[in-house]
LUMROLUM-193969 format. One record per residue: x negated, y negated, z negated of N, C-alpha, C, O in turn. Coordinates in steps of 0.02 Angstrom, whole numbers, padded with zeros to 5 digits, always signed. Layout:
XYZXYZXYZXYZ;...
END
This chain:
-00042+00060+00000+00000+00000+00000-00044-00063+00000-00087-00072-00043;-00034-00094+00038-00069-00191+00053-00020-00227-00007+00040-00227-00022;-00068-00249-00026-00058-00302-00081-00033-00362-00040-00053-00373+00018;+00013-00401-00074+00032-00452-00050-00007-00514-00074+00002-00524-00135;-00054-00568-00039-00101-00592-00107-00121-00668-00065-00150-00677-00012;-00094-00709-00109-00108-00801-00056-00159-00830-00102-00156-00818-00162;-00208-00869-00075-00253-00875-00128-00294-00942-00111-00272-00956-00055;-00337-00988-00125-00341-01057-00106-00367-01081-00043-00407-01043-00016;-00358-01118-00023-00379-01131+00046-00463-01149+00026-00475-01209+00017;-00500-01117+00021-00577-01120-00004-00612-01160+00061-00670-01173+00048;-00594-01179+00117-00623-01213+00161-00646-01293+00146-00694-01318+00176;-00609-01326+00103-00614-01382+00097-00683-01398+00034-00707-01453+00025;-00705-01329-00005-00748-01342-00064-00815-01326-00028-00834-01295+00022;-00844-01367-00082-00920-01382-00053-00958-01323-00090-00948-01316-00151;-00999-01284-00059-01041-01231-00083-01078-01248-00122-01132-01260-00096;-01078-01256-00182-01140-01270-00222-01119-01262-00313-01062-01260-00336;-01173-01259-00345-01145-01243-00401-01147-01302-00445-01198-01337-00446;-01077-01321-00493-01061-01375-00547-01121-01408-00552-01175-01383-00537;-01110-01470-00576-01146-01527-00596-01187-01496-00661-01142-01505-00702;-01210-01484-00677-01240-01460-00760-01241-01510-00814-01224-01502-00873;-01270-01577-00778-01267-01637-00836-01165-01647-00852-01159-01697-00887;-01126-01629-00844-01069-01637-00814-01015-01570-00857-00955-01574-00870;-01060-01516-00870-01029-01472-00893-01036-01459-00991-01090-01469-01019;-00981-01440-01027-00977-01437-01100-00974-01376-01117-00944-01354-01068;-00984-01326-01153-00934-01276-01198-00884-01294-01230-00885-01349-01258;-00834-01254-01234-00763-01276-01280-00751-01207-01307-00757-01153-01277;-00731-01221-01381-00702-01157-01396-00649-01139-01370-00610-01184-01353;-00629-01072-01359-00586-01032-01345-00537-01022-01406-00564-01010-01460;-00462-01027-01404-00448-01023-01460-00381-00962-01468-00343-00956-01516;-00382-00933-01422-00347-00896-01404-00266-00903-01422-00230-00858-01446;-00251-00950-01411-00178-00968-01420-00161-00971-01510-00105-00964-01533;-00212-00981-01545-00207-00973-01643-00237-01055-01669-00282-01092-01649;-00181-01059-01729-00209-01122-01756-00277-01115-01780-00325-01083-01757;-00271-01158-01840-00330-01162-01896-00306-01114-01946-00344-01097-01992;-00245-01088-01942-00238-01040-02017-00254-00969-01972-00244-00917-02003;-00272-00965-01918-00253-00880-01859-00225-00865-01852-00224-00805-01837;-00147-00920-01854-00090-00886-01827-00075-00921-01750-00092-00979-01737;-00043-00881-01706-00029-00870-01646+00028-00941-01659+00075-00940-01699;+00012-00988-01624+00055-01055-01625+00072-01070-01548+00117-01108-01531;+00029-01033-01502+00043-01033-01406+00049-00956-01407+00002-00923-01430;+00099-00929-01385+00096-00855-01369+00082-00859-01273+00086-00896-01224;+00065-00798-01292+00042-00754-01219-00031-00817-01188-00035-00849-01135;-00070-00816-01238-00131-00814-01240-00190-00801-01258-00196-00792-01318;-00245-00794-01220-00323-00739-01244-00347-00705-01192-00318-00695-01139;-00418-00681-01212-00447-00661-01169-00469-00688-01096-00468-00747-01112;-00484-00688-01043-00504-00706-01006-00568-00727-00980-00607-00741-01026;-00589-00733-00929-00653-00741-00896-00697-00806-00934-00655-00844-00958;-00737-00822-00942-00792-00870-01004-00782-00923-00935-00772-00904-00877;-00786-00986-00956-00795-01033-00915-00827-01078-00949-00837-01070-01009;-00856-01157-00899-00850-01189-00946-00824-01264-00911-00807-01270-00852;-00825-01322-00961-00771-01380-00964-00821-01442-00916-00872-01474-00928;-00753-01436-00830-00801-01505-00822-00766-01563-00835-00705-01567-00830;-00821-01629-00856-00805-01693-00879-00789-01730-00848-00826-01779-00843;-00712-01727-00800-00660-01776-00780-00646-01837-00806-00609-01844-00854;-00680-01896-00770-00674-01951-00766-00609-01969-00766-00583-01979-00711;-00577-01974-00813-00490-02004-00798-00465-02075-00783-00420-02100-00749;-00527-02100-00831-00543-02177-00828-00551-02208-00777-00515-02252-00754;-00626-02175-00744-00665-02217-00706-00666-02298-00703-00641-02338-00663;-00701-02307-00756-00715-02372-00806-00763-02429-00753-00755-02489-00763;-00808-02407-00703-00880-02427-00670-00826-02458-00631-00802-02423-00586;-00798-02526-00642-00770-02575-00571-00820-02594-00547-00877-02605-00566;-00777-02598-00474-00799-02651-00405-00903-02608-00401-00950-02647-00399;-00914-02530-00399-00960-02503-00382-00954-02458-00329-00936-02403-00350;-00959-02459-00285-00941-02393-00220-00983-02317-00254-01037-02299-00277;-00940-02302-00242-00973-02235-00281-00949-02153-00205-00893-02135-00186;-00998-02134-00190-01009-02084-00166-00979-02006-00142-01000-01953-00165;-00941-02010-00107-00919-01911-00131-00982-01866-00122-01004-01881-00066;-01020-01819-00149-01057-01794-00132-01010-01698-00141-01023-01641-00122;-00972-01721-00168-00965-01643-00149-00876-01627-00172-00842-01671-00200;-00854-01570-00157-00775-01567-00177-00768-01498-00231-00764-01444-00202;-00767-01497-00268-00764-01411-00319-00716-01393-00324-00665-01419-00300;-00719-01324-00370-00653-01304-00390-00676-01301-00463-00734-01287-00481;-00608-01319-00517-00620-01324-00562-00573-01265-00602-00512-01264-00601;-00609-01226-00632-00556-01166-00680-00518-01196-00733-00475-01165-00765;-00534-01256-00744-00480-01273-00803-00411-01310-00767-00362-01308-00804;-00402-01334-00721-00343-01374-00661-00351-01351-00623-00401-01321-00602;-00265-01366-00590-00230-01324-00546-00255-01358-00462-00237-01340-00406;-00295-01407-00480-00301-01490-00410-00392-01468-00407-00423-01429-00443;-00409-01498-00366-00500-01474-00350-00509-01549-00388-00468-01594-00396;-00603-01543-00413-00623-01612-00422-00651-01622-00372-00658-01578-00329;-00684-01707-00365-00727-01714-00308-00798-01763-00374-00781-01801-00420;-00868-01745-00357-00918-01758-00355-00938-01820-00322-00951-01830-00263;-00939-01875-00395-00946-01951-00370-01026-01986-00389-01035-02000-00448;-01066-01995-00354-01122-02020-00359-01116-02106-00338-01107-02125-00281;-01122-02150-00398-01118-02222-00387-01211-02252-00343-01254-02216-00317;-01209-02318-00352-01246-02320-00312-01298-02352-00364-01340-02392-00343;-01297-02337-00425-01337-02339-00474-01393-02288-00496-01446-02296-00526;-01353-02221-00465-01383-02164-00477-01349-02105-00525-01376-02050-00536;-01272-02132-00556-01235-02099-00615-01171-02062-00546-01146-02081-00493;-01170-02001-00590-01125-01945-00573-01075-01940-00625-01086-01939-00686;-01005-01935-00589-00958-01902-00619-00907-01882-00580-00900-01911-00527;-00862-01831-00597-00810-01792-00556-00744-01846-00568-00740-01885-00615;-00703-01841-00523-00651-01855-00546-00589-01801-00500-00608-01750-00472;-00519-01823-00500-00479-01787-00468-00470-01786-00400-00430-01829-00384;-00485-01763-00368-00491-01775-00300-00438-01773-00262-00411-01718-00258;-00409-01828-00225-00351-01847-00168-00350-01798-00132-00401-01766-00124;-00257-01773-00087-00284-01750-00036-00299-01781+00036-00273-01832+00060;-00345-01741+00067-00374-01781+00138-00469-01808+00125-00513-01806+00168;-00475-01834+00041-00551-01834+00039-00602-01806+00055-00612-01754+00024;-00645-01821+00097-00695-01793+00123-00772-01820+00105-00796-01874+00090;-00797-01758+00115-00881-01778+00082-00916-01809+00129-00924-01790+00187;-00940-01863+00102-00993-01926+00135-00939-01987+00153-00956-02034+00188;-00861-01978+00120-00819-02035+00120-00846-02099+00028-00874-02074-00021;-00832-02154+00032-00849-02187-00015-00773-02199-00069-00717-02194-00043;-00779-02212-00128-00738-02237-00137-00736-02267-00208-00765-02245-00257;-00681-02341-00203-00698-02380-00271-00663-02399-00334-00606-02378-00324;-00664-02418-00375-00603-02437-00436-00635-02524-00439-00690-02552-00439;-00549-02543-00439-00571-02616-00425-00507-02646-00455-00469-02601-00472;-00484-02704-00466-00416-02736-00473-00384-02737-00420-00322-02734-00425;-00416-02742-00353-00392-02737-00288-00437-02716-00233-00491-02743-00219;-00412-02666-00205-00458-02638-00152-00408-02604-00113-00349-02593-00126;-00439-02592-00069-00388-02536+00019-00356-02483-00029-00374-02452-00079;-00296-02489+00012-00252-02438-00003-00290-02364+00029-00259-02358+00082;-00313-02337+00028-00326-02267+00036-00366-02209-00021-00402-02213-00071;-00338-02157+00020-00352-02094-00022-00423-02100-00077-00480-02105-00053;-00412-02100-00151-00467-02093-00194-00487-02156-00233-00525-02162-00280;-00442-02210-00193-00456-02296-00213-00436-02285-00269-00399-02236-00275;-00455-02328-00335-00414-02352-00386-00401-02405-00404-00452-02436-00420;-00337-02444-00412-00332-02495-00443-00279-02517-00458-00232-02482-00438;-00264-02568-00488-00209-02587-00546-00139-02599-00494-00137-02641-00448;-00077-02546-00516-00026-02540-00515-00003-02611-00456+00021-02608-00399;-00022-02672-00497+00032-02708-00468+00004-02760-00399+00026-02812-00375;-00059-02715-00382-00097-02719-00309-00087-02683-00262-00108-02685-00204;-00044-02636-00297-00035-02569-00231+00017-02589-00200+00059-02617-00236;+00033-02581-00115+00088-02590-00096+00131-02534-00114+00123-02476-00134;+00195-02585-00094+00245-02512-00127+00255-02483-00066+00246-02505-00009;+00284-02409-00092+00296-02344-00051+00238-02314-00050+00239-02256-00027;+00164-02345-00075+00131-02292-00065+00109-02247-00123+00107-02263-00183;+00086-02171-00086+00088-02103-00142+00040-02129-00199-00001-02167-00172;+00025-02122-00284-00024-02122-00324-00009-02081-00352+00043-02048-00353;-00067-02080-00385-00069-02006-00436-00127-02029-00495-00156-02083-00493;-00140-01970-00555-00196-02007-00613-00157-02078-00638-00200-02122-00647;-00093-02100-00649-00076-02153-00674-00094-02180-00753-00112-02134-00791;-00093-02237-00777-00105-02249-00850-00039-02257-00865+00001-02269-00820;-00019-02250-00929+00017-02283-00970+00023-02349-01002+00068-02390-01007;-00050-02344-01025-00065-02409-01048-00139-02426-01006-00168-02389-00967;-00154-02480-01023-00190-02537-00997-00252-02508-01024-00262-02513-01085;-00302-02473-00977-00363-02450-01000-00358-02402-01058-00391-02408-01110;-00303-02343-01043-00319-02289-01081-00337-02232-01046-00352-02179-01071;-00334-02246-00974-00359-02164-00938-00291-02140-00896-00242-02176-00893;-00292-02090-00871-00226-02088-00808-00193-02013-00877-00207-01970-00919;-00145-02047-00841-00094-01979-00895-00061-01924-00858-00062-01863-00863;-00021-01982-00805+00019-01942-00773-00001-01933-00709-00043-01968-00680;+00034-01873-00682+00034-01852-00622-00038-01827-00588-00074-01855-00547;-00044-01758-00626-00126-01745-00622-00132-01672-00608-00184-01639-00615;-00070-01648-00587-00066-01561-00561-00076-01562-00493-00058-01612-00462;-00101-01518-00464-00092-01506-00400-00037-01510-00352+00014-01476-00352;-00058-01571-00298+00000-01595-00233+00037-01622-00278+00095-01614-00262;+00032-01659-00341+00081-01708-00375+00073-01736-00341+00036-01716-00296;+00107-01818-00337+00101-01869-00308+00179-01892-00334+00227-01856-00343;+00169-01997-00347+00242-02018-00379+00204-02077-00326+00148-02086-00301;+00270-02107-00327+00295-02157-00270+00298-02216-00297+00343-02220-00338;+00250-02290-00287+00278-02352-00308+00350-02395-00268+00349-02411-00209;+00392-02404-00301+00451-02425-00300+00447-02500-00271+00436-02518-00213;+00458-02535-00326+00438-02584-00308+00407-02612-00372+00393-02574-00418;+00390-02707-00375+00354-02743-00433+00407-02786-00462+00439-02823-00424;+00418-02784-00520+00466-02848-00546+00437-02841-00616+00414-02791-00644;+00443-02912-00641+00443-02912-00711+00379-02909-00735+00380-02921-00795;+00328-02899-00716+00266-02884-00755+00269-02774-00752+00233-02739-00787;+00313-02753-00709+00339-02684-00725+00321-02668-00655+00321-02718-00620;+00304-02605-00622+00301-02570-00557+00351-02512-00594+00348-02479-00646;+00394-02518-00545+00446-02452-00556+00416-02397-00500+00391-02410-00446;+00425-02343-00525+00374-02259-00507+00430-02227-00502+00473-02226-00546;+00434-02191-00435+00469-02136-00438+00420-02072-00435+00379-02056-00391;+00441-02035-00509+00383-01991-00520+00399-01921-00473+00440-01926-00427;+00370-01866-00485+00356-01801-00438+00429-01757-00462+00456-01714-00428;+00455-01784-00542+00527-01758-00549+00592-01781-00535+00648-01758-00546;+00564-01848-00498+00641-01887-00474+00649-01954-00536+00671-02011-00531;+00623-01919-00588+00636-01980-00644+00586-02070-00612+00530-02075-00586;+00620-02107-00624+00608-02172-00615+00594-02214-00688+00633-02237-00731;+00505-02213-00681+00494-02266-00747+00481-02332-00736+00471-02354-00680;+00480-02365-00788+00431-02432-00773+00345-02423-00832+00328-02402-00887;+00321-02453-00774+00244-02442-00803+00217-02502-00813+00231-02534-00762;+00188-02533-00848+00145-02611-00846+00110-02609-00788+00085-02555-00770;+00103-02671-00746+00080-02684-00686-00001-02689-00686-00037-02678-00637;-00021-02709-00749-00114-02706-00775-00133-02623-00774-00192-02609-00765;-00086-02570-00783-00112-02507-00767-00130-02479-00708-00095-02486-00658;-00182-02448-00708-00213-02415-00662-00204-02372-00630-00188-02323-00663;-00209-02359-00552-00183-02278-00530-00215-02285-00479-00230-02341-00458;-00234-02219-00442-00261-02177-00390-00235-02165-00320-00191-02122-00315;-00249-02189-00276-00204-02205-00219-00220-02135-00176-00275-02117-00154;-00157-02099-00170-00138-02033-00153-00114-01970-00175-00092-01975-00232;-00110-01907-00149-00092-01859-00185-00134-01817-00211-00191-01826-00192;-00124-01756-00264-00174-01725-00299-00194-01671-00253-00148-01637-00230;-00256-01656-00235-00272-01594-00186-00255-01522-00220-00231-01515-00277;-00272-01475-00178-00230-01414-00169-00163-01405-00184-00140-01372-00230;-00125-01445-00131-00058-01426-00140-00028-01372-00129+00024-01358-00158;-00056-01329-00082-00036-01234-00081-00029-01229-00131+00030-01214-00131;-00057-01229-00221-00073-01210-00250+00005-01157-00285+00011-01100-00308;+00045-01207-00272+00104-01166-00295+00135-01094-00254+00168-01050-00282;+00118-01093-00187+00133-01047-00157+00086-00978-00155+00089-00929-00118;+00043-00993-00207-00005-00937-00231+00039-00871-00252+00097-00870-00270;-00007-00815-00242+00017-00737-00278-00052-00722-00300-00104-00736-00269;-00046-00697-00347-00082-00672-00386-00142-00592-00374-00199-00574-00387;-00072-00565-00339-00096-00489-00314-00093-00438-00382-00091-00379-00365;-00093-00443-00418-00115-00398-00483-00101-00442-00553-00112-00502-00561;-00075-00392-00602-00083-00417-00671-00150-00429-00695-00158-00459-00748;-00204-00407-00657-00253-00433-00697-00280-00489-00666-00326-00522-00692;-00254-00502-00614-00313-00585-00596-00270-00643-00665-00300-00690-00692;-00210-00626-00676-00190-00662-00738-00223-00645-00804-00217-00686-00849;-00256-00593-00816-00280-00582-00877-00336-00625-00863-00348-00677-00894;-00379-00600-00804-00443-00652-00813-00440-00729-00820-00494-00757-00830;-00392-00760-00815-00371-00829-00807-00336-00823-00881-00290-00863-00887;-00348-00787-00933-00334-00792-01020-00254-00821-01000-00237-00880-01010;-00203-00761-00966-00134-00787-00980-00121-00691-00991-00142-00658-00944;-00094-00660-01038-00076-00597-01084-00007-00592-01065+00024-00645-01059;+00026-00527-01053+00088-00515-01038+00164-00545-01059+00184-00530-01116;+00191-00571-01032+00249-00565-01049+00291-00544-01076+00306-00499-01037;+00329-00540-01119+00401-00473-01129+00460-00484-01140+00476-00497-01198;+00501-00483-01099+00572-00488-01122+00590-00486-01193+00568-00448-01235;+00657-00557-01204+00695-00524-01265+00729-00455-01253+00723-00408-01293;+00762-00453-01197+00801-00412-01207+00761-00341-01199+00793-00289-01197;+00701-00342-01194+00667-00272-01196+00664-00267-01274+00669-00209-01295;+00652-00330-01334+00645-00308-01384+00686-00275-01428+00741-00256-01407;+00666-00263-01501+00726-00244-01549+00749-00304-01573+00727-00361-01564;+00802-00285-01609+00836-00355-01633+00808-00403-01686+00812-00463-01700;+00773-00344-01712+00723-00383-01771+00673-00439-01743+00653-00485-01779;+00650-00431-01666+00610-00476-01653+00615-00514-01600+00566-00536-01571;+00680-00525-01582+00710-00574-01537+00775-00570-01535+00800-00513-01539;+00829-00640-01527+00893-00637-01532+00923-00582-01483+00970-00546-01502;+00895-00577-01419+00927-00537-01372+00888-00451-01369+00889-00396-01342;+00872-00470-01393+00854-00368-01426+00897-00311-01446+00929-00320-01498;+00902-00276-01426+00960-00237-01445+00990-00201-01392+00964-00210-01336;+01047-00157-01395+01097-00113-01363+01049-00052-01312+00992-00033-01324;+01079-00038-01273+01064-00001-01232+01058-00011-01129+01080-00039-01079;+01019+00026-01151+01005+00026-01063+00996-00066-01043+00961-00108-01071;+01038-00074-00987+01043-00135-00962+01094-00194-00997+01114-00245-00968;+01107-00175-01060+01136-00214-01115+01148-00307-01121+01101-00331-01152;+01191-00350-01101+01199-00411-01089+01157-00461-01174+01171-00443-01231;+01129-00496-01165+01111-00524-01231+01161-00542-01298+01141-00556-01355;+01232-00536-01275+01265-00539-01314+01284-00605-01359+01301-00593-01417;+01284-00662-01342+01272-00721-01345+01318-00763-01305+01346-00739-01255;+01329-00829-01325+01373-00870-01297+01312-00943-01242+01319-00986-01198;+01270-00919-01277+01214-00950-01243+01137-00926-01243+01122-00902-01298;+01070-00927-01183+01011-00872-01235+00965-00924-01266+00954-00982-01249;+00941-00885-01321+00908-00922-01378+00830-00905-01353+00808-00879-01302;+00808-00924-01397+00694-00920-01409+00690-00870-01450+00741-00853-01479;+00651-00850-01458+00636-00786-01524+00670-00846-01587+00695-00822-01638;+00668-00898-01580+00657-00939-01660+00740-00964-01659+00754-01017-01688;+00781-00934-01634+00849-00940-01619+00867-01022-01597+00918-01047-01622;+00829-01059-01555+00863-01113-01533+00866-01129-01465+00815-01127-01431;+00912-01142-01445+00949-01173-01384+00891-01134-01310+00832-01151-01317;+00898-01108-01274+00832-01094-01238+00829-01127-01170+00778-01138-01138;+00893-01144-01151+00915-01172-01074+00959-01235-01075+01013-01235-01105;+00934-01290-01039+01021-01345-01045+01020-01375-01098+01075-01400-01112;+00947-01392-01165+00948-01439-01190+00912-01494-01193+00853-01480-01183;+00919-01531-01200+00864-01616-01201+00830-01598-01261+00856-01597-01316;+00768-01582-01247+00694-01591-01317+00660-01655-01296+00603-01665-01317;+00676-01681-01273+00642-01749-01272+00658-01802-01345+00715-01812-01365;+00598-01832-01376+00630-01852-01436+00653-01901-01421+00624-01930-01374;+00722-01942-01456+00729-02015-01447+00728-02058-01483+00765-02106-01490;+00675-02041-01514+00637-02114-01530+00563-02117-01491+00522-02161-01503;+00553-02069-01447+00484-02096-01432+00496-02170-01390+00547-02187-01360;+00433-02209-01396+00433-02272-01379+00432-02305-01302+00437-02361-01278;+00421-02220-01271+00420-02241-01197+00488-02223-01166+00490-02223-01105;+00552-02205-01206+00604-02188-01160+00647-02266-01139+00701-02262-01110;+00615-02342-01158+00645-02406-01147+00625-02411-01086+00653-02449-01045;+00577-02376-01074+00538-02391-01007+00562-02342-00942+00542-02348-00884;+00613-02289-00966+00639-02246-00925+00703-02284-00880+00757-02300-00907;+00691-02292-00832+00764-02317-00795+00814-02292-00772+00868-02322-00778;+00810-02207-00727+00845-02173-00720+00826-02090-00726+00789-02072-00680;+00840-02052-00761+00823-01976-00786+00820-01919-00727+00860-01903-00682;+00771-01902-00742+00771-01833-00672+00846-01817-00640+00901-01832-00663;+00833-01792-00596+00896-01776-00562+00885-01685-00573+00834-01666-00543;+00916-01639-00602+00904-01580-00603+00939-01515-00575+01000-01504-00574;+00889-01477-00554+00907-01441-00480+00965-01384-00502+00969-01368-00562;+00996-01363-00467+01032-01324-00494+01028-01259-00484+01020-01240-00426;+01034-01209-00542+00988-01116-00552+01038-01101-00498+01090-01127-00477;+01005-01052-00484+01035-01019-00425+01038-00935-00462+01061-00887-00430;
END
């Protein structure tokens, strides 16, 4: 039997191995707090890697800085690209798609709209794609940093750029924040297969298991026989709360004043 198996478009990465000044160790924590209890389930194990140092910031204005190379990074789902300024300092950041090696590119208050540019919100024309956005004013890009993300500037009013983000939701962002002009590379990334339960083990993600495979003692929908319905008026979490169809968003956090209109959400099929 042929495995069915989609896997990254590896043509676009540059042959060579990580930056070293560039790379950290991180502990592994296998999905357990500080007391060793399991606080992320269906995590552990997996292949040793280690952490590269993504520029989120990119703090060095108005310096043309270099692509020298495009990677793949095991900790994100998007490639980095390899930025050499013209000082002589290296750092990775998230790489656009369409960037290419021996293209330049700068962080400025205002500079060309194209792929990899950065600069403040309320310089960008609207309609065009960004991604790596701030929240606030020189804290680093927050949002929109997965692979083939990309959110849409709206328009400028108010001291506010309204964003239509990658979920449909429409925020307002301060116009002094910073963002990345384009989309996040490897957008295939979602149309990936795996081929095997274990290319997921090596990537430290541990099996799955149904409630309803469990006993009742260790999940609400545990129980009966054979192909047995959960028995429920709605399905719960192991920790018996709400599992589908509720708002966990808190409301008091301080950024929902800034929300204008709420995702639009797709409907299960």
């Amino acid at each position: 039997m042929i495995r069915k198996q989609n896997l990254y478009n590896l043509k676009v990465l540059t042959k060579k191995k990580p930056e070293k000044s560039l790379l950290v160790r991180i502990k592994r924590t296998g999905g357990r707090g500080s007391n060793g209890r399991i606080t992320s389930r269906h995590k552990g194990g997996g292949a040793r890697k280690l952490y590269r140092l993504v520029d989120f910031k990119q703090t060095r204005k108005d310096i043309p800085a270099l692509v020298t190379a495009i990677e793949y990074d095991p900790n994100r789902t998007g490639f980095i690209a390899l930025l050499q300024y013209e000082d002589g300092i290296k750092s990775y950041m998230l790489a656009p798609e369409g960037l290419k090696v021996g293209e330049k590119v700068i962080t400025a208050e205002k500079a060309e709209a194209k792929p990899g540019n950065r600069m403040k919100l309320k310089n960008i024309p609207e309609g065009t794609m960004i991604y790596n956005i701030e929240l606030e004013p020189d804290k680093g890009g927050k949002l929109v940093r997965s692979a083939g993300a990309g959110a849409v500037i709206l328009n400028y009013d108010a001291g506010y750029a309204n964003i239509k983000m990658p979920s449909s939701e429409i925020r307002k962002i301060p116009g002094d924040c910073y963002a990345s002009v384009g989309a996040v590379s490897n957008g295939e990334y979602r149309f990936i297969r795996w081929e095997k339960a274990g290319k997921s083990r090596k990537k430290g993600i541990r099996p799955h298991v149904r409630g309803t495979a469990m006993n009742p003692c260790d999940h609400p929908h545990g129980g009966g026989e054979c192909g047995s319905p959960i028995g429920l008026p709605y399905p719960k979490t192991p920790w018996g709360k709400h599992a589908l169809g509720v708002k966990t968003r808190n409301k008091t956090k301080w950024t929902k004043k800034l929300i204008v209109q709420r995702r639009v959400k797709k409907n299960r099929k």
